[in-house]
C-alpha positions as CSV (number, residue, x, y, z in Angstrom):
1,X,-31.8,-2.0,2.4
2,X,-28.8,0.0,3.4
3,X,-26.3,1.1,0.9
4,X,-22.6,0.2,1.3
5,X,-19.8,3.0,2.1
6,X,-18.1,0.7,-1.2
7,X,-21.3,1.3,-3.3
8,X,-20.7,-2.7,-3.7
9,X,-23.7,-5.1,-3.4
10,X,-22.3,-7.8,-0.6
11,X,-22.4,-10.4,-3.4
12,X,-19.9,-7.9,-5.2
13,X,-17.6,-7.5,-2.0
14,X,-17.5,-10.9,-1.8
15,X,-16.3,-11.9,-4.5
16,X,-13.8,-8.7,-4.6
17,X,-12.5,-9.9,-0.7
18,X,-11.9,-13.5,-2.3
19,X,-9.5,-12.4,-5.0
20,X,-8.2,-10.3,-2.8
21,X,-7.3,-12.7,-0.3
22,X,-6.3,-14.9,-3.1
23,X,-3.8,-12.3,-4.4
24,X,-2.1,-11.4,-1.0
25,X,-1.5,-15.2,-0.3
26,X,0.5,-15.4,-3.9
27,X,2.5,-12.1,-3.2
28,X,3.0,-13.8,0.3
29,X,4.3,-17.1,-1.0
30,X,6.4,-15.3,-4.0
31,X,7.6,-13.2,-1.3
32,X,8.9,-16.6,1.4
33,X,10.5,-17.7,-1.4
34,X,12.4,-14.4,-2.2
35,X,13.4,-14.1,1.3
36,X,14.3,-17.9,1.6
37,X,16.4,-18.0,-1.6
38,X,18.4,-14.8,-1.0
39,X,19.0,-16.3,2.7
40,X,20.4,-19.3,1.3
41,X,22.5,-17.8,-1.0
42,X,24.0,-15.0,1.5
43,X,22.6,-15.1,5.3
44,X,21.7,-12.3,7.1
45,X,22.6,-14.3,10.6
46,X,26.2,-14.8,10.7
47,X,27.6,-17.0,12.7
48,X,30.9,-17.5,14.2
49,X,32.9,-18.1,10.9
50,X,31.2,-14.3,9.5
51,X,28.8,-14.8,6.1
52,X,29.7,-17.4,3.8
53,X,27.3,-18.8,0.7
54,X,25.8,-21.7,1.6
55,X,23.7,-22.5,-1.8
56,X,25.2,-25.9,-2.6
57,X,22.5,-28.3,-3.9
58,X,22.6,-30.6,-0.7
59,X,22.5,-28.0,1.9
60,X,19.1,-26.7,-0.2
61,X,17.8,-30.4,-0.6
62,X,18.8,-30.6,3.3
63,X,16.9,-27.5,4.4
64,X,14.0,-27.6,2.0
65,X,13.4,-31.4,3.5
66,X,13.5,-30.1,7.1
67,X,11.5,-27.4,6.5
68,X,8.9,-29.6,4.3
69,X,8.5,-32.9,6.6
């Protein structure tokens, strides 16, 4: 049997690549919701009118529903 460049048995890497995967997903959700919560409270697209806050409960509701369904 062939030894690994890791030195880990494939049952080893595995297991390591699944909590791995598991562990970028989180930081990649956590990190969505950072970028989606800053952008609703200051935009990074302006529009017309220039930045303005648009974190009023309904326009969150509104977006999160569109975004959701």
């Amino acid at each position: 049997m062939a030894e690994s460049m890791s030195g880990l048995s494939e049952k080893e890497a595995e297991e390591f690549h699944k909590y791995y995967m598991q562990g970028f997903l989180l930081f990649t959700v956590v990190a969505v919701v950072a970028h989606f919560l800053v952008w609703t409270w200051r935009p990074w697209f302006q529009g017309d009118g220039g930045a303005t806050a648009s974190l009023d409960p309904n326009s969150v509701v509104t977006t999160l529903t569109t975004l959701i369904g």
